[in-house]
C-alpha positions in Angstrom: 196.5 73.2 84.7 192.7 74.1 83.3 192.2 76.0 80.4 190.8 79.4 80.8 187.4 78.5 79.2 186.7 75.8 82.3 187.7 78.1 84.9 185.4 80.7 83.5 182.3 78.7 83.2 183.3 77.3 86.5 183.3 80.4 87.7 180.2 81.6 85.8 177.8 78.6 86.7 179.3 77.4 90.5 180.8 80.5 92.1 178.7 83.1 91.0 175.3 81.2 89.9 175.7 78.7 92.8 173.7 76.2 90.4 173.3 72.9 91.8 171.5 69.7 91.2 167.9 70.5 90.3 168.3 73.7 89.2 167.7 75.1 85.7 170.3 77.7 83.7 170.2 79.3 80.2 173.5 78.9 78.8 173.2 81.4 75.7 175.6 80.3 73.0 176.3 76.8 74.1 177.7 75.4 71.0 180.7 78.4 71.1 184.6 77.8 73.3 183.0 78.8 77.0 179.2 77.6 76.6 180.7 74.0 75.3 182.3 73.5 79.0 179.8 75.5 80.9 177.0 73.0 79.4 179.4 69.9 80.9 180.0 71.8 84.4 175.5 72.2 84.2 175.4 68.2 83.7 177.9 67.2 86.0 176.4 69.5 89.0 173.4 68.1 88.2 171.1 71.1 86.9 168.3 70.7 84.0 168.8 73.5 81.8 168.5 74.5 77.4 171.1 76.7 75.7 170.9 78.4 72.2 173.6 78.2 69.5 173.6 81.2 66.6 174.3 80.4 63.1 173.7 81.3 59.9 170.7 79.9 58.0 170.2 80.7 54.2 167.3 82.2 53.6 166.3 82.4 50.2 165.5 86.4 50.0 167.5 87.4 47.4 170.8 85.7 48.4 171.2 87.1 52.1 171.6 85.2 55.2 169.8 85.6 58.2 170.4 84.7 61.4 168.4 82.2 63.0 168.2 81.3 67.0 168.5 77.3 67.9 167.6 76.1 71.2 169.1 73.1 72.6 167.4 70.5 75.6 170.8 70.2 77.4 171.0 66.5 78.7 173.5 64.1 79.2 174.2 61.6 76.5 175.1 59.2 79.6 172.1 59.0 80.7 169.9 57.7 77.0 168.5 54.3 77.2 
């Protein structure tokens, strides 16, 4: 039995994308539950692809936080020489 967040990017990335080896994808949020697997289903099919993560970055402007935008290279810690 699966979990629900690998048959969702499964779903997501192979049934619906049809991403294969070679091909590029956004995975928006890639750090979160669903984008976590979906960026390990990417790698194992073989695509090249970046992701973003969200989180809060302190910003010093009078003690509110912002939100900044990361981007990510995705690539497969396997493959580092």
């Amino acid at each position: 039995m699966l979990p629900l967040s690998v048959l969702t990017a499964w779903e997501g990335l192979v049934d619906r994308a049809m991403v294969s080896a070679g091909k590029t994808v956004w995975i928006h949020v890639g750090a979160g539950g669903v984008g976590h697997v979906a960026v390990q289903v990417a790698l194992a099919l073989g695509a090249e692809g970046r992701g973003s993560s969200c989180l809060f970055w302190p910003i010093a402007n009078g003690g509110r936080d912002d939100r900044a935008l990361v981007v990510m290279q995705l690539e497969d810690p396997g493959a580092r020489t």
